[in-house]
N, C-alpha and C positions, 0 to 999 in steps of 0.2 A: 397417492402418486407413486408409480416403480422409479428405483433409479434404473435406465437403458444403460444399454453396453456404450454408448458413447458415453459414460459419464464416466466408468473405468479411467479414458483416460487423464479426467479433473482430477482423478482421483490421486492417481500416479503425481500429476500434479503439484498438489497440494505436499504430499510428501517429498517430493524431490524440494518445495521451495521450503519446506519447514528443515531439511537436511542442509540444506547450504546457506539458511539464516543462521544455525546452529555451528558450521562448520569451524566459521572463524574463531568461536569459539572454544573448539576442541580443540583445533591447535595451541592456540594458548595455552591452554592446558599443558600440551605437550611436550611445549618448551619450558615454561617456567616450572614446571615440577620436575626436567627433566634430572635435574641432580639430587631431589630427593630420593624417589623410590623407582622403580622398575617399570620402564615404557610401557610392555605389555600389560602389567596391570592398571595403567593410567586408561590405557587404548580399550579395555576391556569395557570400563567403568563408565567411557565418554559414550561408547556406543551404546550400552545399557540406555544411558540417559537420553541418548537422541534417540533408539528406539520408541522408549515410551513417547517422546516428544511426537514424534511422528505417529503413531497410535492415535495420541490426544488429538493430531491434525486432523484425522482421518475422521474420527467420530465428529469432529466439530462440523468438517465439510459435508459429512451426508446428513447433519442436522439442519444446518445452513439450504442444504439442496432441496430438501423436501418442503421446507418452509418455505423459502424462496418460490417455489414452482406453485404451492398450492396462493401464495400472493399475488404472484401474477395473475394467478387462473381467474382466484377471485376480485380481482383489483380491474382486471379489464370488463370480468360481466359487470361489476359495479359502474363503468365509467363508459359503458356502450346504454345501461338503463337508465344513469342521470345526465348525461349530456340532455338530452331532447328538453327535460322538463327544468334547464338550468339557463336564465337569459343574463348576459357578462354586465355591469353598469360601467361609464365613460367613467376614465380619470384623467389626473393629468400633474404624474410626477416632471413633469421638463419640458422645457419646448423643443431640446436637440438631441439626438443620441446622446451625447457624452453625459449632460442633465439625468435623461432618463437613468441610464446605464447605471450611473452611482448614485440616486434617489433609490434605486431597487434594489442595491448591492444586499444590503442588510435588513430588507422588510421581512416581514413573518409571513406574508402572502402573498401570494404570485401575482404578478402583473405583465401585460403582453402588450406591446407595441409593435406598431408598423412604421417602416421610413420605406422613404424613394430613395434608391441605390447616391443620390448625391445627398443624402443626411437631411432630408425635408420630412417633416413628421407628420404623418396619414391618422395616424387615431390610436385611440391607447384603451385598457379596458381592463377588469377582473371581475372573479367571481365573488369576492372578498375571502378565498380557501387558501389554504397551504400546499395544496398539491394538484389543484388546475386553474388556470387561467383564461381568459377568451377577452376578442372585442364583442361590441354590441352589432350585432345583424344589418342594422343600418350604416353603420361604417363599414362593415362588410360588404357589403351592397355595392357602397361607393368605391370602396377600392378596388372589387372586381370588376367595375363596371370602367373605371379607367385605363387598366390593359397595359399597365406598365410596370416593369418589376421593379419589386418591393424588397427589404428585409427586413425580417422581425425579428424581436430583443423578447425573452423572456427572461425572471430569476428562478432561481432553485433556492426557498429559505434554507435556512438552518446552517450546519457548520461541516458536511460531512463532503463538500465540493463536487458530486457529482454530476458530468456531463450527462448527454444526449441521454432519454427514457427510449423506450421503444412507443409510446404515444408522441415523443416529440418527432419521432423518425416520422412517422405517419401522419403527421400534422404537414411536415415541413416538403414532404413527395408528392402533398394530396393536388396540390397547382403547380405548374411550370413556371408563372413570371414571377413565385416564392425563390427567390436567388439565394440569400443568404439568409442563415437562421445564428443567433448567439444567445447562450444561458449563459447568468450572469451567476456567479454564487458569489462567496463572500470574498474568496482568494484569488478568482479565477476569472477567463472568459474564454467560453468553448465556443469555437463555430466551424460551421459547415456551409460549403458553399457547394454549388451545382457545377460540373463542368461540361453541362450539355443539357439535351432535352428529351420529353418520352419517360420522364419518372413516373408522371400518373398513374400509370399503371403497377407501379413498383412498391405502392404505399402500403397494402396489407403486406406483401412478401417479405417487407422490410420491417415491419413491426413482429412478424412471425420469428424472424430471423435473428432481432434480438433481444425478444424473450428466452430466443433456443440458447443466444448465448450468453446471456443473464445467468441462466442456470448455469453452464459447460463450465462457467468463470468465475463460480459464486466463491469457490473458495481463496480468491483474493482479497474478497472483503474482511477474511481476516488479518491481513499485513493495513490494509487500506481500503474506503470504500472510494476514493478519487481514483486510486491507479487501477479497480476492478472494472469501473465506466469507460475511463479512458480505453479500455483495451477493447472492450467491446466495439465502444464508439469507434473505434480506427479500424476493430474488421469489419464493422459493418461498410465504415465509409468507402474502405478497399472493396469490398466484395459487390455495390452498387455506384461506384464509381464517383464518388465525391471525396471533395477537399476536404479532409480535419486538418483543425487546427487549435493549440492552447495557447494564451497569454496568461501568463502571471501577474497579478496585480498585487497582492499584496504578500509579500517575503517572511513567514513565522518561522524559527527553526526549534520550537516547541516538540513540534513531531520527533525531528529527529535526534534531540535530545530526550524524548524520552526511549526512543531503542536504542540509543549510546548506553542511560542508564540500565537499560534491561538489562544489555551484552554484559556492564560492567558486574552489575548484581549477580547474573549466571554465572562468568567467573570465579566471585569471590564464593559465594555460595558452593559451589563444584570443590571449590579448594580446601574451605572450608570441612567438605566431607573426606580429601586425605589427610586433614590435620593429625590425625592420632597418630598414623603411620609416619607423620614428621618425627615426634614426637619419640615414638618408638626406634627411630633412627639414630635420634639424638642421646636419646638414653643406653641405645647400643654404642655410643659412640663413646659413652661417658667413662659408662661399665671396662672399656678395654682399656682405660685412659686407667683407670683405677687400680686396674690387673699390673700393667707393668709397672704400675709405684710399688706395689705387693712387691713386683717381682723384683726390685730392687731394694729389698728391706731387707731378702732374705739370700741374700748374697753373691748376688750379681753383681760382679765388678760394675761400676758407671765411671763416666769422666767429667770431669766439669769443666766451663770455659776458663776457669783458673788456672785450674792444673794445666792446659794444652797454651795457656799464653805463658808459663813461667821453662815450659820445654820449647820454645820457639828462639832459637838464636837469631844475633845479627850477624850480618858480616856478608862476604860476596855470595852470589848464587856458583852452584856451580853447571859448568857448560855442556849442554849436552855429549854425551858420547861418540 
């Protein structure tokens, strides 16, 4: 797989977002060493290390890209040859959205329900897989043979919370009284709603569309693979004209403590590397402290606080002139 001239600008990308994760960083730097040693060689040092930082982004991104795009390639001819010869069996995590919703939150395999837009549950179903789901044909049947919009609840196992696939995109455009679609993951719940009619025909363009940007966007999976989905999922739903939406269910700040710890590690580590030069400051500092004892051994008048308190009279000031 080439990378195309549109990936140029992932590319830029990725480096501008790895420059301004690092940023805060190098200030820091700039201020608390500022009284050790010399700005410009602080400023010299930081950009060195954001350079390579960004180098390392770049290589990661077009590893990321090329992987990415040949998974796709091969992840959709795999799931256009096994759908046909795969039939989903009935379950039954819940009798109501809210039921299903949180029985599926944390299962290891997919499961796909249908409701009527007032929360009446139409049929439930999986493959018993981890990465596709379906009802059984006969409830398919029945609920297209009813003619009344529907929406459907899928989960995403595992831990990495990503929103809409581009087979979800295409699931969810293939009918019109499909209103609302929601993936549940473990933290999250993503949905998309219709805000009109005529998708049908929008279902491959919309899956092509975000494969395209699967790739354009792969290099945010390295800050996050949540916020790399969501962004897709929002241009795609801008660019065919549907509602996105995120709920938060459950609140970890795991994540963001550990790029607090990173930021702090980078710091101390950075700092770390001008230690000698502290070091050497101090020792220059010491060295000239030493020189003028020298130079008062060998016969340098000095004064002492003695001396200057026993030449101190009392008595009035006198008034200026």
């Amino acid at each position: 797989m080439k990378i195309k001239g549109k990936d140029v600008l992932g590319l830029v990308g990725a480096i501008s977002a790895t420059c301004i994760y690092f940023a805060p960083i190098v200030v820091i730097e700039y201020v608390v060493v500022d009284f050790v040693f010399d700005r410009f060689q602080l400023l010299l040092q930081s950009t060195l290390i954001a350079a390579a930082l960004c180098l390392l982004a770049s290589i990661i991104y077009v590893c990321l890209t090329t992987a990415m795009g040949v998974m796709l390639e091969s992840s959709g001819e795999s799931h256009e040859e096994s759908e046909p010869k795969l039939e989903a069996i009935a379950s039954n995590r819940g009798s109501n959205l809210n039921e299903v919703a949180e029985a599926i939150r944390n299962e290891k395999l997919e499961y796909l329900a249908y409701f009527s837009l007032n929360g009446e549950k139409l049929a439930e179903g999986t493959y018993l897989l981890p990465d596709q789901c379906n009802i059984t044909t006969k409830d398919w049947h029945s609920i297209y043979a009813r003619g009344e919009e529907v929406m459907k609840v899928h989960n995403h196992p595992g831990h990495s919370d990503v929103a809409f696939s581009a087979q979800d995109f295409k699931a969810f455009l293939c009918q019109d009284f499909i209103r609302r679609t929601v993936v549940v993951t473990k933290n999250y719940n993503f949905i998309m709603e219709k805000v009109g009619n005529g998708y049908e025909d929008l279902q491959n363009d919309a899956k092509a569309y975000v494969e395209r940007m699967d790739i354009k966007y792969i290099w945010l999976a390295i800050f996050s693979s949540r916020l790399w989905s969501v962004i897709v999922a929002r241009k795609a739903a801008e660019n065919f004209g549907l509602k996105f939406m995120v709920e938060r269910i459950n609140y970890s700040p795991v994540r963001k403590c550990i790029f607090a710890g990173l930021a702090l590690c980078s710091v101390i580590a950075s700092l770390g590397l001008f230690k000698p030069q502290f070091f050497n400051y101090s020792a220059s500092a010491t060295a000239s402290a030493q020189d003028s004892s020298n130079a008062s051994d060998d016969g340098i008048i000095t004064v002492t606080e003695a001396q200057l308190a026993n030449e101190v009279s009392c008595g009035a000031i006198d008034p200026p002139m």
